[in-house]
ZAMAR-24972 format. One record per residue (C-alpha): residue number from 1; x, y, z. Coordinates in steps of 0.05 Angstrom, whole numbers. Example, Ala and Ser with C-alpha at 12.3 -4.5 7.8 and 13.67 -1.06 7.14 Angstrom:
BEGIN
 pos   east  north     up
   1    246    -90    156
   2    273    -21    143
END
This chain:
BEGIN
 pos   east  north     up
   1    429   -505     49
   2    436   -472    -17
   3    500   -442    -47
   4    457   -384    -66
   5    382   -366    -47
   6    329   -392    -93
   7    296   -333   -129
   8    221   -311   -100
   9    172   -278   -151
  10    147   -209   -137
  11     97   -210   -200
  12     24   -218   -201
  13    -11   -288   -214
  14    -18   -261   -286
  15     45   -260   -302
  16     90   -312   -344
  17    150   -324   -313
  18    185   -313   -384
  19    174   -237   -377
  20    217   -236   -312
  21    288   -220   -297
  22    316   -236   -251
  23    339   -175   -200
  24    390   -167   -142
  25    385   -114    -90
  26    436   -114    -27
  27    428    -56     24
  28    476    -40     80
  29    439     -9    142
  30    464     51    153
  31    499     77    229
  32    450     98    275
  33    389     60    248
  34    347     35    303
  35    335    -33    301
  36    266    -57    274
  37    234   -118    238
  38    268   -146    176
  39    197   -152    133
  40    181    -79    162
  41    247    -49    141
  42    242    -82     72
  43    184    -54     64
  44    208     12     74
  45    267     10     29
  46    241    -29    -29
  47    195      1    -88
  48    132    -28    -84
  49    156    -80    -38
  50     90    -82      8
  51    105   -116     70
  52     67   -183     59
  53    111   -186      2
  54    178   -179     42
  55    146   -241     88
  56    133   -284     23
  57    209   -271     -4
  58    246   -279     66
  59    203   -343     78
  60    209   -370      8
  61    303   -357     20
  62    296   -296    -17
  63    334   -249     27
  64    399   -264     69
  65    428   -221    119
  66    505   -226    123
  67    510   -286     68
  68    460   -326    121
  69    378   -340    110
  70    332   -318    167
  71    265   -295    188
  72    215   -237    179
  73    213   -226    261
  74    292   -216    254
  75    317   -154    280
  76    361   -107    230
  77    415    -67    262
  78    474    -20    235
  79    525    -58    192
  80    490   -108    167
  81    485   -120     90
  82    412   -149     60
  83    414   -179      0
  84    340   -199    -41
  85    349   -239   -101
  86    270   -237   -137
  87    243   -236   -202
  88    215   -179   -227
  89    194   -140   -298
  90    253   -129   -336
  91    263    -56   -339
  92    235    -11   -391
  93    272     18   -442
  94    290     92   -436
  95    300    125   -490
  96    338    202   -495
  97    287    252   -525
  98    302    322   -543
  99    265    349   -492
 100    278    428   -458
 101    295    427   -386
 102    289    486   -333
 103    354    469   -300
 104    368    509   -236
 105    435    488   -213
 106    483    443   -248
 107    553    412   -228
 108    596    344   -242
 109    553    314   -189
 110    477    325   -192
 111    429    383   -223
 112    367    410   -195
 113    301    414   -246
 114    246    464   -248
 115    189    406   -267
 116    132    436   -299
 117     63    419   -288
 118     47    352   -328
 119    117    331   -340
 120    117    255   -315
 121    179    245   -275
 122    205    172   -309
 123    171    125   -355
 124    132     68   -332
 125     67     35   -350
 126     24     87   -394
 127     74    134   -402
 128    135    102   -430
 129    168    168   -463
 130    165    243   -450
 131    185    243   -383
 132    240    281   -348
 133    275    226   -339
 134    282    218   -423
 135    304    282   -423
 136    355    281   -372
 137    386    219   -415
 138    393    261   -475
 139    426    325   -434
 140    473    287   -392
 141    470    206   -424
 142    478    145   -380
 143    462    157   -299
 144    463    119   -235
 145    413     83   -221
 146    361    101   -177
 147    379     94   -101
 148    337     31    -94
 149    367      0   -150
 150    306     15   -207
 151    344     17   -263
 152    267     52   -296
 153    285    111   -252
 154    360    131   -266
 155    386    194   -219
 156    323    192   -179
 157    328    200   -112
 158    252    228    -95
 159    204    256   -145
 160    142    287   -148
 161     70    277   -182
 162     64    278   -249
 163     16    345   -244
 164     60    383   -181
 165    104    429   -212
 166    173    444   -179
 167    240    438   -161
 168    272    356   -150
 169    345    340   -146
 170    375    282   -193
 171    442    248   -188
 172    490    239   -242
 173    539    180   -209
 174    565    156   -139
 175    576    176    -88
 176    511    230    -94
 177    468    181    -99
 178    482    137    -41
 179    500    199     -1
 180    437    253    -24
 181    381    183    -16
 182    417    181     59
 183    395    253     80
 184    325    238     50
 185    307    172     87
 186    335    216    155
 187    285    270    136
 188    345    332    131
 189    328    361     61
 190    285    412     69
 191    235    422     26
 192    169    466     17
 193    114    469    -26
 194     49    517    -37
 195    -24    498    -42
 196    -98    520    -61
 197   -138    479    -24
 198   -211    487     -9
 199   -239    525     53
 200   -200    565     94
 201   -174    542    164
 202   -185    563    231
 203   -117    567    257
 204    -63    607    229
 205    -15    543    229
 206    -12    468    249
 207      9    388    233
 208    -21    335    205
 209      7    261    236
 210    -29    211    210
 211      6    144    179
 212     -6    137    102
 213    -13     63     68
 214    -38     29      3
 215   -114     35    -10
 216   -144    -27      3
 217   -206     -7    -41
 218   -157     21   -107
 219    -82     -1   -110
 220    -69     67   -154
 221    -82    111    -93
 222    -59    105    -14
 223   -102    139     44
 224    -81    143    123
 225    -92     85    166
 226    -70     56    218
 227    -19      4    197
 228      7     53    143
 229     85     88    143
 230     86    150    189
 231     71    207    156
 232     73    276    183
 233     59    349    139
 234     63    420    173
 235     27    480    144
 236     17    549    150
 237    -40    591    127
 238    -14    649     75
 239    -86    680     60
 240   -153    658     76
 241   -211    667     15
 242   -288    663     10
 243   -281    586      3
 244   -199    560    -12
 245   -144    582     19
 246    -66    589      3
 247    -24    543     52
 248     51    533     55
 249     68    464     63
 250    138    429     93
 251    147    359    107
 252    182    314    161
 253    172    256    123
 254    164    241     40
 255    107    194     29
 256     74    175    -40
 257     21    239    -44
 258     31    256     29
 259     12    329     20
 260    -47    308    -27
 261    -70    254     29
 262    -62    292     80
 263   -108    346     63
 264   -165    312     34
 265   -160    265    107
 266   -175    334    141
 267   -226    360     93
 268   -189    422     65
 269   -161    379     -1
 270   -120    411    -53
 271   -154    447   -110
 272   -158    410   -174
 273   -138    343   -146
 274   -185    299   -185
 275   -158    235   -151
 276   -163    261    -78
 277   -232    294    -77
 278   -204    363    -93
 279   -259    385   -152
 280   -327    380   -174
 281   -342    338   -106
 282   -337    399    -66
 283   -387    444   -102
 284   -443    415    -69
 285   -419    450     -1
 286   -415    533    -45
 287   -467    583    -50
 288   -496    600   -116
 289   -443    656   -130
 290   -392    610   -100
 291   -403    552   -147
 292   -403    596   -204
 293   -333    625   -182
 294   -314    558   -172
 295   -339    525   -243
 296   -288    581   -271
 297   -236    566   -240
 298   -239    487   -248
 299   -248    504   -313
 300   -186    543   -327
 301   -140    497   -272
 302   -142    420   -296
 303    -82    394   -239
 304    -84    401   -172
 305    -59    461   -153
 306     11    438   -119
 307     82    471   -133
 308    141    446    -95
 309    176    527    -72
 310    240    511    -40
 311    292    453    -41
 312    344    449      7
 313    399    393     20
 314    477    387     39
 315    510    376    -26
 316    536    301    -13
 317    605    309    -41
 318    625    380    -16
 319    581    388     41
 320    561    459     19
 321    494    481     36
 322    455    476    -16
 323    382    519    -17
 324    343    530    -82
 325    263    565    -92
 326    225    563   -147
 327    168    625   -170
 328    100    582   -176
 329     81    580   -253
 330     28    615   -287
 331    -32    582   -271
 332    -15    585   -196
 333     -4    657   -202
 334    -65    664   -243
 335   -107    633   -193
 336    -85    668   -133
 337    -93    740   -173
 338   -168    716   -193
 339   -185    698   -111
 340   -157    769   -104
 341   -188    808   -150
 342   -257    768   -131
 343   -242    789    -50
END
């Protein structure tokens, strides 16, 4: 057996192996984590670590659990440390730009950001500066990296689409980071958004559960199916309009555009949304007047209409309770005034 695994590639086909560096990840599984399979909880804990992936890198000596190789079927428990050794893009280089914040809260430890709408949370591949995270680097310099280890996404510990505005909490060092990514993967932060989504609901309140995974058709989006991460989004109907409505939104779980998903998988998707149906695909189903009323207010709104209200968490080095809300921005405001005044 090796002294040290041999190192797995986690690039496309496309890719020379020149452009790769070569990356090291160990996890420690945390108490009170049930047990489950090794590819499975890779898959989880990994960016853009798909499980077929995790299978190819444990079968090719990739990963070792406790210093010792093994298989994808193997059963993680509490305790144990993981370590992946892969090759992967080198990471991109983040520059500080001089770029205003809306900072909420502040301390030694972490700060909380109001994120505008079209504010990209950290560079990456079409949008390598102008993000928060550039302007975090120029407020507060050097910060740990991200809890998975992405050294592209310093301080992140969850984040939210490029056009949702709201509030997100970033770490400066250890032990936030470790701590804060802890309560998220157990689902304890609460959090709460706002939406305009088209046509109103029936009920006054209810869940979605329905398990959200990659696309198979368009690798840029994910849908619910079957095989996919469980996924599960409560909401509550504020007011009801001729053809949208204004829901509040909290989540059990924090999936790549679970709120966005989730709606467009139960026909009511979220105003704006250009990716998940929520625009010029639902005039067809207005009125004359309607679609007229409508065609304003597409044109005036160009994001889906998605605002992240209230962020709660423990704060992972005092234990203080920690509970922040944010006032939706103009556009949001705007548009719920117009569906007022229009009755």
């Amino acid at each position: 057996m090796p002294s040290s695994p041999p190192i797995a590639s986690d690039s496309t086909i496309a890719e020379s192996v020149t452009d790769l560096v070569r990356r090291e990840i160990e996890i420690v599984i945390p108490a009170g984590k049930e047990p489950e399979r090794l590819d499975v909880f890779l898959s989880r804990q990994v960016a853009d670590l798909t499980r077929s992936k995790a299978q190819e890198l444990i079968e090719s000596g990739g990963v070792t659990v406790n210093g010792k190789l093994t298989k994808s079927s193997h059963k993680t428990f509490p305790g144990e440390v993981i370590r992946l050794v892969m090759m992967a893009k080198p990471p991109i280089e983040i520059l500080p730009e001089d770029i205003p914040l809306n900072v909420v809260y502040e301390d030694e430890w972490l700060v909380v950001i109001d994120k505008p709408p079209g504010m990209v949370v950290h560079p990456a591949k079409g949008n390598r500066s102008g993000t928060l995270v550039n302007a975090l680097l120029a407020h507060y310099g050097q910060l740990e990296p991200a809890s998975d280890g992405d050294e592209d996404r310093p301080g992140m510990v969850h984040r939210i689409d490029k056009d949702t505005s709201g509030l997100l909490v970033v770490c400066k060092k250890e032990p936030a980071m470790s701590r804060l990514a802890t309560q998220f993967r157990r689902h304890s932060v609460e959090r709460e958004y706002r939406a305009v989504v088209w046509r109103p609901f029936p009920a006054s309140k209810g869940t979605i559960d329905a398990p959200i995974g990659r696309d198979p058709h368009d690798r840029q989006k994910y849908c619910v199916r079957d095989d996919g991460k469980p996924a599960r989004t409560h909401w509550t109907q504020i007011a009801k309009f001729d053809f949208l409505a204004h829901l509040a939104l909290r989540l059990d779980t924090g999936r790549t555009h679970q709120i966005r998903i989730h709606l467009s998988h139960i026909g009511h998707p979220v105003f704006g949304d250009a990716v998940y149906g929520g625009r010029n695909r639902q005039m067809g189903r207005l009125s004359t007047a309607q679609r007229t009323l409508a065609a304003e207010l597409l044109d005036r709104i160009d994001r889906q209409l998605l605002h992240a209200r209230v962020l709660g968490f423990k704060h992972p080095v005092t234990g203080e309770d920690m509970h922040f809300e944010s006032e939706s921005p103009d556009d949001f405001e705007w548009m719920l005034e117009r569906l007022a005044a229009a009755g």
